[in-house]
Backbone as CSV, one residue per row, in Angstrom:
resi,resn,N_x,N_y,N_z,CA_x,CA_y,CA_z,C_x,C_y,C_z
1,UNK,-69.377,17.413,51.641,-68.671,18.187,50.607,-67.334,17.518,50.279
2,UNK,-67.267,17.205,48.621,-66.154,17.037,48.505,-64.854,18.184,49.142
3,UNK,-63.158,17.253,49.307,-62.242,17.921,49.856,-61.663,18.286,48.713
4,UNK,-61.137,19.835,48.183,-60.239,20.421,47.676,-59.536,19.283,46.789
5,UNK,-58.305,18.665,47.589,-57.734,17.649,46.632,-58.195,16.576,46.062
6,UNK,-59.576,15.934,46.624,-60.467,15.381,45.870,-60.825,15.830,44.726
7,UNK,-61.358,16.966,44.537,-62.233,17.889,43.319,-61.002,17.982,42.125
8,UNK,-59.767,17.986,42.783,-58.668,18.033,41.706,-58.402,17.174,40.846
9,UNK,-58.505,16.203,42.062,-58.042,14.843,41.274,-59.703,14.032,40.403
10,UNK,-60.919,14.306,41.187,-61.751,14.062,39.740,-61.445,14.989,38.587
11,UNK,-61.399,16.400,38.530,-61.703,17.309,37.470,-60.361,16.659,36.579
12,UNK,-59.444,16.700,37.065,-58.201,15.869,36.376,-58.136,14.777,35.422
13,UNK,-58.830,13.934,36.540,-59.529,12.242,35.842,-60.180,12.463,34.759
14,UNK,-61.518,13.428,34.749,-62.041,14.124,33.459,-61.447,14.097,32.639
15,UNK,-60.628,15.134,32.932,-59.894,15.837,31.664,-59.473,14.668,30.778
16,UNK,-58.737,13.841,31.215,-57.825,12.479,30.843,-58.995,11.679,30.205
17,UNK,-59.507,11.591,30.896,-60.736,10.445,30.368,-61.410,11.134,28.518
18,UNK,-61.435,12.680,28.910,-61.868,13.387,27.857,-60.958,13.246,27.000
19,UNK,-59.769,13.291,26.627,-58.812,13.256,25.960,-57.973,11.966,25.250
20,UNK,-58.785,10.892,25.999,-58.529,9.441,25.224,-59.986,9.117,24.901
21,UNK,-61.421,9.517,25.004,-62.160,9.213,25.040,-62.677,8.642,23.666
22,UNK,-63.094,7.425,23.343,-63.611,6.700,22.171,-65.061,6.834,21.915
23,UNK,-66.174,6.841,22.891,-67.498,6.673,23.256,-68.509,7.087,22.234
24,UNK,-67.940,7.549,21.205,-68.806,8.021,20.254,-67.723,8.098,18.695
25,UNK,-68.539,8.467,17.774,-67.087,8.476,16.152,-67.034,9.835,16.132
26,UNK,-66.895,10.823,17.282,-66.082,12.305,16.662,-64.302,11.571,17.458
27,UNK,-64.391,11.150,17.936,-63.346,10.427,18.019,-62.069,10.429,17.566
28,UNK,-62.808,9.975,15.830,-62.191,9.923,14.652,-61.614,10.821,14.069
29,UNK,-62.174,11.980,14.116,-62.020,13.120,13.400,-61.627,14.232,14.224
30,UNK,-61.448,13.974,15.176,-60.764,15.041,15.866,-59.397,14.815,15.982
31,UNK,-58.733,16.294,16.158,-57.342,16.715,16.373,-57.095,16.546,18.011
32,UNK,-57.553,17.242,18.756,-57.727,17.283,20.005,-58.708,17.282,20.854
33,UNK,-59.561,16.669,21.920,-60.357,16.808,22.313,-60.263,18.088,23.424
34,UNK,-61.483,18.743,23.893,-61.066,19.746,24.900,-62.315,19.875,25.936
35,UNK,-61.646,18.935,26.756,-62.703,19.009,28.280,-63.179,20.074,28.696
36,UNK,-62.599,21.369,28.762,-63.094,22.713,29.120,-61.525,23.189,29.951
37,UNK,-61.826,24.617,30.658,-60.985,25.154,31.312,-61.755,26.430,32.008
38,UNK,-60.350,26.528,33.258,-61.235,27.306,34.545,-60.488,26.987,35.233
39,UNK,-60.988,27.206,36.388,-60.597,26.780,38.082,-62.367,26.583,38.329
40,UNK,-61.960,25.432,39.735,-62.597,25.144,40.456,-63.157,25.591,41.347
41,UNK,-62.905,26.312,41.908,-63.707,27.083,43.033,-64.408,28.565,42.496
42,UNK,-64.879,28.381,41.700,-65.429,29.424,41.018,-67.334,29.260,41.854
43,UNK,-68.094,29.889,41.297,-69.908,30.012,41.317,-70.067,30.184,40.098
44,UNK,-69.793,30.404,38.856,-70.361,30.238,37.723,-69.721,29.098,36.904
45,UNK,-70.130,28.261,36.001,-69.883,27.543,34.819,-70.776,27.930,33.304
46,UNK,-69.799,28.343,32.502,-70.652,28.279,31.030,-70.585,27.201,30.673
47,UNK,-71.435,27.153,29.631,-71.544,25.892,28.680,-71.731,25.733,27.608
48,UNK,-70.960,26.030,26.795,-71.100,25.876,25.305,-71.763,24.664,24.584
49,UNK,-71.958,24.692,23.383,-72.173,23.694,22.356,-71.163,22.672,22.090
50,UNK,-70.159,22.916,20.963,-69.206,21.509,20.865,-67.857,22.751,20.536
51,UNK,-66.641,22.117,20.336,-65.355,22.788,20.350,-65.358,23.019,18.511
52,UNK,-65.125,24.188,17.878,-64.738,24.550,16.772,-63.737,24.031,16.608
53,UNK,-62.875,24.914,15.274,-61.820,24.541,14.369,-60.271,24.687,15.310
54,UNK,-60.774,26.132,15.580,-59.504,26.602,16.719,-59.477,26.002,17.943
55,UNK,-60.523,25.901,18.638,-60.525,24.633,19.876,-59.954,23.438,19.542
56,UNK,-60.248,22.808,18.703,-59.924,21.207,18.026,-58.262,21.215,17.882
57,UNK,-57.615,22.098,17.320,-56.535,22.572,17.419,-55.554,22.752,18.250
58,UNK,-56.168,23.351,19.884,-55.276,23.640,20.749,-56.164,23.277,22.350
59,UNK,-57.155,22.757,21.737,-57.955,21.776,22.952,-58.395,22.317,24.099
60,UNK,-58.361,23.671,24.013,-59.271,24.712,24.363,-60.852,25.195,23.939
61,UNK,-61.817,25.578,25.032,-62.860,26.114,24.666,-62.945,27.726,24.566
62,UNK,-63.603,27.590,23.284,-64.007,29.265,22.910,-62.917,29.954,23.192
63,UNK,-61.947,29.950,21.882,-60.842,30.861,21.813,-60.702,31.458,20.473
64,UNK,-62.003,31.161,19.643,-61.648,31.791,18.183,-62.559,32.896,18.197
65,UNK,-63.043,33.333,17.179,-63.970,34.560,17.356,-64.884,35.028,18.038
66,UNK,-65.632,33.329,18.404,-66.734,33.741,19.494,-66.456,33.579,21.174
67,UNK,-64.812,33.085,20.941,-64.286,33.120,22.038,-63.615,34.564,22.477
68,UNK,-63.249,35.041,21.586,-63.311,36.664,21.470,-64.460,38.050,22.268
69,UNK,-65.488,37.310,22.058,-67.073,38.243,21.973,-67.090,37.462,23.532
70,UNK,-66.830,36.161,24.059,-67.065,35.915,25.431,-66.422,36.104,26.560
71,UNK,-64.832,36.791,25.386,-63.981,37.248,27.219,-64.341,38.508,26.711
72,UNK,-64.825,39.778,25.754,-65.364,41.117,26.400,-66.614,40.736,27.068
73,UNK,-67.304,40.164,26.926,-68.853,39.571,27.655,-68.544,39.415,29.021
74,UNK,-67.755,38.962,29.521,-67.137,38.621,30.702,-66.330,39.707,31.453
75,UNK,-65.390,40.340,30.649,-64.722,41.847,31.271,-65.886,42.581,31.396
76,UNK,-66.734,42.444,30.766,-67.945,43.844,30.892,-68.541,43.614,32.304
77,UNK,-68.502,42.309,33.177,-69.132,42.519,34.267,-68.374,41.795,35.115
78,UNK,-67.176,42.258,35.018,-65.596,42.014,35.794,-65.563,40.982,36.513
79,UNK,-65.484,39.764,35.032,-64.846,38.444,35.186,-64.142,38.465,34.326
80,UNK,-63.599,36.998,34.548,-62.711,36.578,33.348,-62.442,34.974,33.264
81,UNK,-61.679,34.714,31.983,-61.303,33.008,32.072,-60.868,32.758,33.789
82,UNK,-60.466,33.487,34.486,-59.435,32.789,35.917,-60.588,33.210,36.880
83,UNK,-61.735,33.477,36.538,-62.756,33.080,37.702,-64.370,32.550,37.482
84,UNK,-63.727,31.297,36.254,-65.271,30.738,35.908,-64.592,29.519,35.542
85,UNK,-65.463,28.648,35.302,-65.120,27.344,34.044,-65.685,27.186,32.909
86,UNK,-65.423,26.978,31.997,-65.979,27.139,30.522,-65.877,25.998,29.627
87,UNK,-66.878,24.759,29.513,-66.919,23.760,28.939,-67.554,23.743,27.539
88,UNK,-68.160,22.596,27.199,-69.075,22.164,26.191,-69.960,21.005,26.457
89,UNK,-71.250,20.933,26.064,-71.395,20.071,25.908,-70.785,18.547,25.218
90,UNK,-70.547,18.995,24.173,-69.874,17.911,23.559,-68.250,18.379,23.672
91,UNK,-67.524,17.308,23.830,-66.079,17.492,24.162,-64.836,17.431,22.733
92,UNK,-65.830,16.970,21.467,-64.506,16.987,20.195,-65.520,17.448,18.748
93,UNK,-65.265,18.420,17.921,-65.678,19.315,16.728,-66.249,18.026,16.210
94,UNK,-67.458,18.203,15.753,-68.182,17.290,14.950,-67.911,18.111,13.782
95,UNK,-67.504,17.273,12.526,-67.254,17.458,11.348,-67.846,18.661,10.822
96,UNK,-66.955,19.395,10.877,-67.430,21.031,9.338,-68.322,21.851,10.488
97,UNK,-67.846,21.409,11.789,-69.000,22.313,13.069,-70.269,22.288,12.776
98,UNK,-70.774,20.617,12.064,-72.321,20.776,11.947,-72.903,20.676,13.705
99,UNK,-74.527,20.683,13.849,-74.718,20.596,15.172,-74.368,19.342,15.729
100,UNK,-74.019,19.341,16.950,-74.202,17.475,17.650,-75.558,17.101,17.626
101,UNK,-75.246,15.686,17.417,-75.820,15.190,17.364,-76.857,14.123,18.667
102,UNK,-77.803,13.477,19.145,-77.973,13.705,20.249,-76.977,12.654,20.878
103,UNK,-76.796,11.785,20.085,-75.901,10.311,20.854,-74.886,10.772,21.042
104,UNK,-73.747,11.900,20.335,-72.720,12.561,20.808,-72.786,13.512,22.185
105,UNK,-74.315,13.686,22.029,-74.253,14.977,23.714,-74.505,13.369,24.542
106,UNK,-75.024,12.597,24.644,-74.970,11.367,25.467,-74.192,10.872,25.839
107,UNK,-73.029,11.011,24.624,-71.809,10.431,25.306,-70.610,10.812,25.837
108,UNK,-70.860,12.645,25.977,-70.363,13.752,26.753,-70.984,13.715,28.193
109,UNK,-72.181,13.155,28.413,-72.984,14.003,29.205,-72.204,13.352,30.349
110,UNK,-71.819,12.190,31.046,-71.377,11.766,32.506,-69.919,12.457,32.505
111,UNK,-69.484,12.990,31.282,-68.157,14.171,31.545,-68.840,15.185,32.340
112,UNK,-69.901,16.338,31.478,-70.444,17.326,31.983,-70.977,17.253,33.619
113,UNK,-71.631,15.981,34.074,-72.389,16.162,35.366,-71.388,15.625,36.422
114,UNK,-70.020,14.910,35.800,-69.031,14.895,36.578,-68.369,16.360,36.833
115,UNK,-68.220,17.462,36.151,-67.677,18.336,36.103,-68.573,19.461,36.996
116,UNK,-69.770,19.528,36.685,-70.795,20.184,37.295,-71.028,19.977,38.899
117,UNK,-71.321,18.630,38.941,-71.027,18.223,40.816,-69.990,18.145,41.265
118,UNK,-69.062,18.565,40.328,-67.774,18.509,41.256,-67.651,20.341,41.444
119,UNK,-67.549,21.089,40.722,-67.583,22.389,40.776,-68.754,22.579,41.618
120,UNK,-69.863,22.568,41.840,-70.911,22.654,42.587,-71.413,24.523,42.582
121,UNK,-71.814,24.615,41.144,-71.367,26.317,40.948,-72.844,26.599,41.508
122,UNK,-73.365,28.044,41.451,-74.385,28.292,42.510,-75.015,29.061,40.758
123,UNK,-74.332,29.217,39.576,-75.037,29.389,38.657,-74.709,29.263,37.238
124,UNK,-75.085,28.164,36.064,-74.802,27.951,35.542,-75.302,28.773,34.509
125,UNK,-74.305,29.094,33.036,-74.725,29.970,32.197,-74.986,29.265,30.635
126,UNK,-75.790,28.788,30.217,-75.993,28.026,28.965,-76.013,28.803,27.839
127,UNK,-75.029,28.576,26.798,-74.686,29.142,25.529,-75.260,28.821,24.414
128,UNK,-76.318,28.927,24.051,-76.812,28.148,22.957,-77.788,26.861,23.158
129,UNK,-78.855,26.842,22.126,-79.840,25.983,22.317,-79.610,24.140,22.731
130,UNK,-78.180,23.741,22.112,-77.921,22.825,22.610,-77.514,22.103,24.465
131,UNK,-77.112,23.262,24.306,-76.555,23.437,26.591,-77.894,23.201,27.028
132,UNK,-78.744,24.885,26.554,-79.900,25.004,27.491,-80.881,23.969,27.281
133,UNK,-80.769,22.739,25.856,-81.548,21.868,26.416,-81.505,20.839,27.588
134,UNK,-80.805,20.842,27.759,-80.702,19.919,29.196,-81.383,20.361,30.333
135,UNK,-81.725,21.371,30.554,-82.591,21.811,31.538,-83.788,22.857,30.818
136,UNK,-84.066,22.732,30.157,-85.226,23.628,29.161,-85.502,22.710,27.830
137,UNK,-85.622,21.252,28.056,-86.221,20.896,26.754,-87.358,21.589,26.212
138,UNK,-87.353,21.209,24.698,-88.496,21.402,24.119,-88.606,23.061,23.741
139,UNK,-87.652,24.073,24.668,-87.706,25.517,24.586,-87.373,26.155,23.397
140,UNK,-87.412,27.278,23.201,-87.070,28.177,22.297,-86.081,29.252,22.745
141,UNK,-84.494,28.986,22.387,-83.968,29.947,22.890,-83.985,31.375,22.794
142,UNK,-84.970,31.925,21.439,-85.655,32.930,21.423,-86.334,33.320,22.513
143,UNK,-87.296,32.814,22.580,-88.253,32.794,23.828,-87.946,33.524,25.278
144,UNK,-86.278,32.414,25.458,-86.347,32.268,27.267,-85.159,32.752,27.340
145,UNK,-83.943,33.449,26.413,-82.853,34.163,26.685,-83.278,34.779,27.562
146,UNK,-82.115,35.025,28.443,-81.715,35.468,29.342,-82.971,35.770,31.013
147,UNK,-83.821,34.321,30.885,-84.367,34.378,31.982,-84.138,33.375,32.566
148,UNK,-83.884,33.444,34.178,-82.836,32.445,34.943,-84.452,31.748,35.973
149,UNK,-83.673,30.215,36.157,-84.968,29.425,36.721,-83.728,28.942,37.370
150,UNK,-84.564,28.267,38.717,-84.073,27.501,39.738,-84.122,25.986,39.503
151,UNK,-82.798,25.593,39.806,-82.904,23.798,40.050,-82.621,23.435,41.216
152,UNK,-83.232,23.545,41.833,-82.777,23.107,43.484,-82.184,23.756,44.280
153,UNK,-80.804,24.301,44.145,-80.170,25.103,44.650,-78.978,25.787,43.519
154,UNK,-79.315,25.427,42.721,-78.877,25.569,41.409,-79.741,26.935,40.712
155,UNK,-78.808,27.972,40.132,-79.755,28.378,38.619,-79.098,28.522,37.614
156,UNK,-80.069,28.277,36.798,-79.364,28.249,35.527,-80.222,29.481,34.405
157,UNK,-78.950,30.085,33.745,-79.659,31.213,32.675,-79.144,30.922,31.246
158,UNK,-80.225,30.268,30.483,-80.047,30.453,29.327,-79.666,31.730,28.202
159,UNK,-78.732,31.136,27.661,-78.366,32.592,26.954,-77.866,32.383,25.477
160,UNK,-78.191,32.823,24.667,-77.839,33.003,23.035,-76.069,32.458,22.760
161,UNK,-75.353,31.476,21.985,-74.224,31.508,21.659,-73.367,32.969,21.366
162,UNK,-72.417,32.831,21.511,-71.657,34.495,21.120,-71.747,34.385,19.452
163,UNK,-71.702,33.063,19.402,-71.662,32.704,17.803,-72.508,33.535,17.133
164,UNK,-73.472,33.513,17.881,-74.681,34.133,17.019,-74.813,35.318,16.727
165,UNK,-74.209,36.136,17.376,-73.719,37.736,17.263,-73.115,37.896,16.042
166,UNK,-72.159,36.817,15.966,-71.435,37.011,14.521,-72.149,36.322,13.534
167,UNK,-73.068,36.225,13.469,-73.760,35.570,12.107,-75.337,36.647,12.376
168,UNK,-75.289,37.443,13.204,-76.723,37.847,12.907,-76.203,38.626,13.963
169,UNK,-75.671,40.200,13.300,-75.248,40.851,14.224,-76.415,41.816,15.400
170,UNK,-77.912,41.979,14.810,-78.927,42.445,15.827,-78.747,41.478,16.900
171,UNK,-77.873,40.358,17.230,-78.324,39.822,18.327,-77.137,40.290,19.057
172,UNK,-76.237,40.812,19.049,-75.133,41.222,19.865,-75.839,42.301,21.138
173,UNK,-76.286,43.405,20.734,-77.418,43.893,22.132,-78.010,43.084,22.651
174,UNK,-78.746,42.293,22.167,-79.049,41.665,23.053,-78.707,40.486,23.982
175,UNK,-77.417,40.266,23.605,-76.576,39.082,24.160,-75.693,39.917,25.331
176,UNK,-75.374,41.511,25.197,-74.415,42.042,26.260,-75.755,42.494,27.051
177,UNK,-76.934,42.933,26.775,-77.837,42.770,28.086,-78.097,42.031,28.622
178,UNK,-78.071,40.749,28.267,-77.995,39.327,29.146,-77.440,39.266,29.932
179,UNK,-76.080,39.671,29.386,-75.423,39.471,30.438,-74.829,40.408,31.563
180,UNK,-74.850,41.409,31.528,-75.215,42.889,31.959,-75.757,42.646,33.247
181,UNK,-77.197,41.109,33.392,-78.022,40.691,34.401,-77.112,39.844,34.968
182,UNK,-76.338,39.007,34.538,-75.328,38.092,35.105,-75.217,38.658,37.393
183,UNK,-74.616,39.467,36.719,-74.492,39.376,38.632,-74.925,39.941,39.534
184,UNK,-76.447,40.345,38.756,-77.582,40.612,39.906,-78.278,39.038,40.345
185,UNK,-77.984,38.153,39.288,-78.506,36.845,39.651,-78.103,36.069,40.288
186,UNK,-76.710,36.156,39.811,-75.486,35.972,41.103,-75.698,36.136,42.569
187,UNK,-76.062,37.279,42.647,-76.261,37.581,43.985,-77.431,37.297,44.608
188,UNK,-78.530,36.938,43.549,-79.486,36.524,44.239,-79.604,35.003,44.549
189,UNK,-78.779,34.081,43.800,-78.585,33.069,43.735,-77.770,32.499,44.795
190,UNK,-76.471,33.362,45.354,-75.861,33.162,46.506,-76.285,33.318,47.972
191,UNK,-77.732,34.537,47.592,-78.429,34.399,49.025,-79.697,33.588,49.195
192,UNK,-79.783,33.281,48.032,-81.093,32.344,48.034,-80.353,30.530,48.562
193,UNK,-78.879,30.391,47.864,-78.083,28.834,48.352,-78.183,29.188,49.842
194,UNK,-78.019,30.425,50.522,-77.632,30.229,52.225,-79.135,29.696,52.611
195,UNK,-79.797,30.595,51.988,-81.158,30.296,52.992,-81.674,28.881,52.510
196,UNK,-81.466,28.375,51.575,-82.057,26.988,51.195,-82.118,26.029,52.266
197,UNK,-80.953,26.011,52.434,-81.081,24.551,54.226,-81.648,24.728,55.099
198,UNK,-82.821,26.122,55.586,-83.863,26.395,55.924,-85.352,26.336,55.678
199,UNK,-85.425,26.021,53.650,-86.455,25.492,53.478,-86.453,24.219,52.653
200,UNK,-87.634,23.533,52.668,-87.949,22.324,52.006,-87.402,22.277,50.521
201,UNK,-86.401,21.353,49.874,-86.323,21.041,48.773,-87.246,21.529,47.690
202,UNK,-88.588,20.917,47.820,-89.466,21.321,47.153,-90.031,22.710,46.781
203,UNK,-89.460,23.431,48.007,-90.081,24.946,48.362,-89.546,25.614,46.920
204,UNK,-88.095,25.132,46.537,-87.091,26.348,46.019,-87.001,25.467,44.671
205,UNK,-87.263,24.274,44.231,-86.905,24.233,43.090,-87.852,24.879,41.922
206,UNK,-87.752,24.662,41.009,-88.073,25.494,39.777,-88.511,27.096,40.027
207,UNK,-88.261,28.047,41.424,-88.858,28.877,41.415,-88.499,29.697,40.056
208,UNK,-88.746,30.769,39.670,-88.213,31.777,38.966,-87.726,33.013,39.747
209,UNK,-87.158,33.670,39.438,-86.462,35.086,39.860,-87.857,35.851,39.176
C-alpha cells in the first residue's frame, strides 16, 4: 500500500501534469483545465464526462447546474464534496460541450487510472455514458443505470449524468433512486473488499450484487 505522503504527492503531480497538459488540441481552447477535486482517503470516486463552461472557468468539476443536482444527490445520502473525489474523464471543455471525443478520453485516461490507484476507492460511481464506458463497453446507459458489477475488488455503478435531469426532466426520479442505493452498495462492497483476500481473484470478479 501506498504511504499517505506518497498518495499526496502523486495526486498532486496529477493535478500539475493536468494543468500544463498538451496531449491532445482541447488544449487550445481551454481556459483552465480541471483534474477533479476531493480528498483522498475517501471509498467512493465519481466520474463525470468532460468539464463545462463554469468548470473551464474556475477549474473545478461539476459546479454549474448539474453540479447543483450532484451536491443535493449527495446530501440526500449524507455525503458531500469533503468525503468523495469527483473527476472527469476528460480533463479540459471540448468546444461548445460537444461529446469527447475518443482520442481526447485517451489522452486523459493515464490521468484517470493514476488517480483511481492511487485513491484505491472500494466504489466507483460513473456519470454518464462516456465514464461508464470504460468498464461497460458497448452498453446502454438506459439499460444498466444504476446496477453495480464487480471488478476485482472494485465496484463500479453506472449512473445517468445529473445533466440529464435537466434536459429531460422524467429522468430526475430516477437518478435520486439510484442513488438512494448508493450506500447499501457501499456496504456491501466494504464487506465483500475484507473477505476478498480469502478468496481467489477469479472467485469475485465480475460478480453482480
Amino acid at each position: 500500500m501506498i504511504v499517505q505522503e506518497e498518495r499526496i504527492r502523486i495526486m498532486d503531480e496529477v493535478a500539475n501534469l493536468v494543468r500544463s497538459c498538451g496531449r491532445c488540441e482541447l488544449c487550445r481552447g481551454r481556459t483552465l483545465a480541471v483534474p477533479g477535486q476531493g480528498i483522498i482517503d475517501t471509498d467512493i470516486v465519481l466520474i463525470g464526462e468532460a468539464p463545462g463552461h463554469n468548470e473551464d472557468q474556475q477549474g473545478l468539476p461539476f459546479i454549474g447546474a448539474s453540479g447543483q443536482f450532484l451536491n443535493e444527490l449527495l446530501i440526500s445520502i449524507g455525503l458531500d464534496r469533503q468525503t468523495v473525489f469527483i473527476t472527469n474523464v476528460v480533463k479540459c471543455r471540448p468546444p461548445g460541450n460537444r461529446d469527447p471525443l475518443p482520442d481526447e478520453i485517451a489522452a486523459c485516461q493515464p490521468y484517470l487510472d493514476t488517480q483511481i490507484d492511487t485513491i484505491d476507492p472500494t466504489l466507483v460511481v460513473t456519470l454518464g455514458r462516456y465514464s461508464m464506458g470504460r468498464w461497460f463497453p458497448n452498453e446502454r446507459i438506459s439499460r444498466i443505470h444504476g446496477q453495480p458489477k464487480s471488478f476485482g475488488q472494485r465496484v463500479v455503478v453506472p449512473m445517468y449524468h445529473p445533466a440529464a435531469a435537466l434536459h429531460q426532466g422524467s429522468l430526475r426520479a430516477t437518478i435520486e433512486a439510484d442513488f438512494q442505493r448508493l450506500p447499501r452498495f457501499l456496504a456491501k462492497a466494504r464487506e465483500r473488499k475484507l473477505a476478498a483476500a480469502e478468496l481467489p481473484e477469479s472467485t469475485a470478479q465480475g460478480r453482480l450484487f
